[in-house]
TORRO-957025 format. One record per residue (C-alpha): z, y, x; residue in three letters. Coordinates in Angstrom, 1 decimal. Layout:
<zalums>
Z_Y_X_res
Z_Y_X_ALA;
...
</zalums>
This chain:
<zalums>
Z_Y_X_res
0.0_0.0_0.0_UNK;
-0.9_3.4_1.5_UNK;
2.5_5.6_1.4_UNK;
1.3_8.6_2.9_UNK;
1.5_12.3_1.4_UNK;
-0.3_15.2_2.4_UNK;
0.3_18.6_2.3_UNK;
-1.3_21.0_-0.1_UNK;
-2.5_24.6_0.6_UNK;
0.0_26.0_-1.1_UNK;
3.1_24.7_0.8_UNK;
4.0_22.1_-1.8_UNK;
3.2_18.3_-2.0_UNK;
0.2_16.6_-3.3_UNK;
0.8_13.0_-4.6_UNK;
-2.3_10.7_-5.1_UNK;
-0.4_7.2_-6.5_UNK;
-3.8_6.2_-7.7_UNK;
-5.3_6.4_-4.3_UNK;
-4.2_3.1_-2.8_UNK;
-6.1_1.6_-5.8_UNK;
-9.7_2.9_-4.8_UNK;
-12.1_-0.1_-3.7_UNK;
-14.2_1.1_-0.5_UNK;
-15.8_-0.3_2.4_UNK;
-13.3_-2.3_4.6_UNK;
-15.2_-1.6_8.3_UNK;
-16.7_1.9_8.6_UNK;
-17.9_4.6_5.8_UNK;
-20.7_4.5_3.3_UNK;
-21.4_3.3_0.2_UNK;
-20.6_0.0_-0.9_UNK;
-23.4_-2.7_-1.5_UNK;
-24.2_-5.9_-2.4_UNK;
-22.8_-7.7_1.0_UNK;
-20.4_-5.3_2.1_UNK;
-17.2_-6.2_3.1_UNK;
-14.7_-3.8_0.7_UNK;
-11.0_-3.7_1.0_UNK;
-11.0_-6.0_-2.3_UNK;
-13.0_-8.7_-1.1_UNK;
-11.3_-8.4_2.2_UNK;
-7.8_-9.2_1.1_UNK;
-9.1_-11.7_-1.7_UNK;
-10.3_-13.7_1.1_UNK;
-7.3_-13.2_3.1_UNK;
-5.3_-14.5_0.2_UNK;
-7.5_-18.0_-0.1_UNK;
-7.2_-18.3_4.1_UNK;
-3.0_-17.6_3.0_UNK;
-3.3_-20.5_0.2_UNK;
-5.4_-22.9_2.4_UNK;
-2.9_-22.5_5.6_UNK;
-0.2_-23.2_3.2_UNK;
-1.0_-25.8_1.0_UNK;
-3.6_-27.8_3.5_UNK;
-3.0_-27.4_6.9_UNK;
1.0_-26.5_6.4_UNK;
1.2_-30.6_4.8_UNK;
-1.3_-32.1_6.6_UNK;
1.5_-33.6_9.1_UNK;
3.8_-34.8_6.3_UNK;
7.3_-35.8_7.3_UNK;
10.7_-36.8_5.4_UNK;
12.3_-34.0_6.6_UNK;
9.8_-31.2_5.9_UNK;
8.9_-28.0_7.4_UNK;
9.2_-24.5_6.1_UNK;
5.4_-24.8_5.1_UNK;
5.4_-28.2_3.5_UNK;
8.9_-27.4_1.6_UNK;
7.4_-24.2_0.3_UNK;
3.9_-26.4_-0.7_UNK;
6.0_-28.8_-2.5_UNK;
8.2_-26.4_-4.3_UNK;
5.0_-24.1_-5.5_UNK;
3.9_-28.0_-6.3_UNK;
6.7_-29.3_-8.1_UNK;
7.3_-26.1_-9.8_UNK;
3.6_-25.4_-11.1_UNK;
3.7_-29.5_-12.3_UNK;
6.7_-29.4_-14.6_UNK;
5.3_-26.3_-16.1_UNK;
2.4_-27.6_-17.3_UNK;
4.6_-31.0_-18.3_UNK;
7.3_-28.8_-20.4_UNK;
4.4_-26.4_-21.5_UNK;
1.4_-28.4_-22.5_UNK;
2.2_-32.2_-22.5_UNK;
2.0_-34.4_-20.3_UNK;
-2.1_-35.4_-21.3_UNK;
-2.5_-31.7_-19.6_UNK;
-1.6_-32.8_-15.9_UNK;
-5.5_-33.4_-15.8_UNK;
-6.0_-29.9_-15.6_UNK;
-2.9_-29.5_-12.9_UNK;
-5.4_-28.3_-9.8_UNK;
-7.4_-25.4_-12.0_UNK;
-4.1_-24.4_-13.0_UNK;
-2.2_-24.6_-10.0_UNK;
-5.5_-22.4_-8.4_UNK;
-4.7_-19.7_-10.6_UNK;
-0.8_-19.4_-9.9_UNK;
-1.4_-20.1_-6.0_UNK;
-4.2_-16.9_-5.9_UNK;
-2.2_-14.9_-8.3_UNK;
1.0_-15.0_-6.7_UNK;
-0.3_-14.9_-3.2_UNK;
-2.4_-11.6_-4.0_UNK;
1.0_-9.9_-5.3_UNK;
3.0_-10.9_-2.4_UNK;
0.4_-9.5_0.1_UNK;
-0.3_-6.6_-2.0_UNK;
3.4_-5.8_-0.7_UNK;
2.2_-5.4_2.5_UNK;
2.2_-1.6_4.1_UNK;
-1.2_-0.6_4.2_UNK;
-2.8_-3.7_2.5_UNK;
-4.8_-3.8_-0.7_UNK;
-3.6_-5.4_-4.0_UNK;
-6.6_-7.1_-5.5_UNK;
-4.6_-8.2_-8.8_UNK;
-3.9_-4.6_-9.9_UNK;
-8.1_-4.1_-10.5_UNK;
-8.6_-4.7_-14.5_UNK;
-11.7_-6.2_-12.4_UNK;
-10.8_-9.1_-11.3_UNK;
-7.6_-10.3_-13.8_UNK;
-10.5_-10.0_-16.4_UNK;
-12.6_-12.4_-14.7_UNK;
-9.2_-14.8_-14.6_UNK;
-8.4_-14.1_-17.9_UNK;
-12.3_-14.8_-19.1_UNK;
-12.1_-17.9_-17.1_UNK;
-8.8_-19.4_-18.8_UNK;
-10.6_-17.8_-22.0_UNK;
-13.7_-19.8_-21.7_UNK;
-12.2_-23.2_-20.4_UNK;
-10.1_-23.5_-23.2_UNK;
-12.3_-22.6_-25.9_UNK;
-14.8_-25.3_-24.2_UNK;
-12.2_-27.6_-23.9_UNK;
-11.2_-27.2_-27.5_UNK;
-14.6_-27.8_-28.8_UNK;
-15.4_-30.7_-26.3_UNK;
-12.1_-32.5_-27.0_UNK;
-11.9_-31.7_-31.2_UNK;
-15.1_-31.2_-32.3_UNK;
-15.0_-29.0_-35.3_UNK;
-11.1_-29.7_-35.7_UNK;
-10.4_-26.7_-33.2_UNK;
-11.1_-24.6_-35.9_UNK;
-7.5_-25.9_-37.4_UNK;
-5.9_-23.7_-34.8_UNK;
-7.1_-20.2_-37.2_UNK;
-6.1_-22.2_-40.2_UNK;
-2.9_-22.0_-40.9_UNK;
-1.8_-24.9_-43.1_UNK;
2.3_-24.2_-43.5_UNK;
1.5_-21.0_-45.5_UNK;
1.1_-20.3_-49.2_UNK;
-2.9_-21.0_-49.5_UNK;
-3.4_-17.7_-50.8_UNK;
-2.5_-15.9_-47.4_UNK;
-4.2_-18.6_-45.6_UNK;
-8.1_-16.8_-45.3_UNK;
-6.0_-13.1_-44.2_UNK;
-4.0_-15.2_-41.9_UNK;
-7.0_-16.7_-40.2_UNK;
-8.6_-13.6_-40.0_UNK;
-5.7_-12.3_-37.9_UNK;
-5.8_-15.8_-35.8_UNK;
-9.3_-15.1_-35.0_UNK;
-8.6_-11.5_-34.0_UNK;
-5.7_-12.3_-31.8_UNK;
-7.5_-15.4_-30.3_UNK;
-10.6_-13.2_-29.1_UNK;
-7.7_-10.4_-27.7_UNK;
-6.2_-13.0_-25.4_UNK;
-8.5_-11.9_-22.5_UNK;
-7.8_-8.7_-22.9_UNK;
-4.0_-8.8_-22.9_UNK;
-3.9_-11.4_-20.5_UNK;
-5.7_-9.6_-17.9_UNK;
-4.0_-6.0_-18.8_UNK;
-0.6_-7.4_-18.7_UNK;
-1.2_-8.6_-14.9_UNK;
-2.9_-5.5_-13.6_UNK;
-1.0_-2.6_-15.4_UNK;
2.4_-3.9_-14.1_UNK;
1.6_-4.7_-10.7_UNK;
-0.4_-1.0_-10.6_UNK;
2.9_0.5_-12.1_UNK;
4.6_-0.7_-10.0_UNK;
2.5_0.2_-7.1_UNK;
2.3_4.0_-8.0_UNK;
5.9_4.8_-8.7_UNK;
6.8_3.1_-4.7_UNK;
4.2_5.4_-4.1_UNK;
5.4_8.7_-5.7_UNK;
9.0_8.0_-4.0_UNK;
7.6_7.5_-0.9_UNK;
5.8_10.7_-1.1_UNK;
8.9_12.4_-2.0_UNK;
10.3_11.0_1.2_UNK;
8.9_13.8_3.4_UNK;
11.0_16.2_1.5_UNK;
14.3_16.4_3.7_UNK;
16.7_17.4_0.7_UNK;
15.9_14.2_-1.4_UNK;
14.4_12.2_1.4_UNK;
17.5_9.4_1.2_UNK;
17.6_8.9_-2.6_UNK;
13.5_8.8_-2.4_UNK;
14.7_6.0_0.5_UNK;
16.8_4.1_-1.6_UNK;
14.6_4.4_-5.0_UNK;
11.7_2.8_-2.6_UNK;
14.0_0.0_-1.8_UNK;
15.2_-0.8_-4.9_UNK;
11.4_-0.4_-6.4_UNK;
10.3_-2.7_-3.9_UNK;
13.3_-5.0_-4.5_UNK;
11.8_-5.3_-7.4_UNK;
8.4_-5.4_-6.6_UNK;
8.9_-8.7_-4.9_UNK;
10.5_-9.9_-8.2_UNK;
7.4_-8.8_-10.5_UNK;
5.4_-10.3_-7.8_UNK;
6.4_-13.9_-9.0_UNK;
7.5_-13.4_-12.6_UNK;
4.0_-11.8_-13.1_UNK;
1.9_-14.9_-11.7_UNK;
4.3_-17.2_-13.6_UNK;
3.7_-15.4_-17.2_UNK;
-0.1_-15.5_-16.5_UNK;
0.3_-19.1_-15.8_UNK;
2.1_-20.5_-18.8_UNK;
0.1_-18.1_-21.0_UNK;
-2.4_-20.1_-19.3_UNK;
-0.8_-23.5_-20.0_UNK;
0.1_-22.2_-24.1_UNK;
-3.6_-21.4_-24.5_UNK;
-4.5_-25.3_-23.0_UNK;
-2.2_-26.4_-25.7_UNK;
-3.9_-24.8_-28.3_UNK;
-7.0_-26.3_-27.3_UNK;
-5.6_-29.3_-27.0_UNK;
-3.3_-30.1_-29.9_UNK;
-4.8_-26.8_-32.1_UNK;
-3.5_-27.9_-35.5_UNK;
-0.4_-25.9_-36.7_UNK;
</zalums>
């Protein structure tokens, strides 16, 4: 995250929070084109080099007592396998690796994004949209493929007087198309929040009066950066795993 803030003309402070979030060209100036490098794509395939030390070469020498690498592979394992067991059923452990994917690259971009001076992919509407479709499409495809015409049963809402039954499908229909949306907004607009008010404090920091409470409200934001980090990836995950049940099991 950039934390810098520059002076104005005028004496006073300018504070750009929304600066850090600007995609642009990771090696030199210019305009960005189809194959170059930008700060995005840098740290998205810094985050897949992070997931692949971790979770293949950090268990490839498997031992009874295991290292720091394999204990925290295992524990991502273990934790991301009796979600989707508690969650979704155990006929959903099919679908373990996709899911596991998506918690591994989500919660890895978050936890770099923490780095001073890095980039946080996950705050971009861009790219938690294209996770969100993805979940989106898999599970309406996998509803289809595995139900046939029965998926429908999920908008149809057989427990309620059958007069409010055609209004309450209506609203199941609306709310089922939204999930993309809400998905994907959830994960960027409180890891970007988070992001600019670290940001603000830290510009306040070059103000000698307030510079130690701006010191200790960075901390604490970034206390609980760290914590939003994880809880963020995990509530995108097993939104992930409640929409696999649905496509699954979608009768109510």
């Amino acid at each position: 995250m950039a934390t810098e803030a520059t002076d104005a003309t005028g004496g006073g402070l300018v504070f750009h929070p929304m600066d850090q979030f600007i995609i642009k060209p990771m090696f030199g100036d210019g305009d960005i084109g189809l194959f170059t490098i930008t700060n995005s794509a840098f740290w998205m395939i810094l985050a897949i080099i992070v997931i692949v030390a971790l979770m293949v070469v950090g268990t490839r020498s498997r031992a009874i007592v295991p290292t720091r690498s394999q204990s925290v592979a295992e524990l991502a394992y273990g934790f991301v396998y009796k979600m989707i067991e508690d969650v979704t059923g155990k006929d959903a452990v099919v679908y373990f690796p996709y899911i596991m994917t998506l918690f591994m690259f989500i919660v890895t971009a978050n936890f770099l994004g923490l780095i001073p001076t890095s980039f946080t992919t996950t705050s971009h509407f861009a790219v938690t949209i294209i996770l969100a479709l993805a979940v989106f499409l898999t599970v309406t495809i996998l509803g289809f493929v595995k139900n046939g015409a029965g998926f429908l049963g999920l908008f149809w809402v057989s427990s309620a007087p059958l007069p409010l039954r055609p209004v309450l499908a209506i609203i199941e229909l609306i709310s089922y198309f939204v999930r993309p949306v809400s998905h994907s907004i959830r994960l960027a607009g409180n890891v970007m929040a988070g992001h600019a008010v670290i940001k603000v404090f830290a510009g306040f920091a070059a103000i000698w009066t307030i510079a130690p409470v701006s010191v200790l409200a960075i901390a604490a934001m970034y206390g609980l950066e760290i914590l939003v980090a994880f809880i963020q990836a995990y509530v995108f995950t097993i939104l992930t795993c409640v929409y696999l049940k649905d496509a699954l099991h979608p009768h109510h």
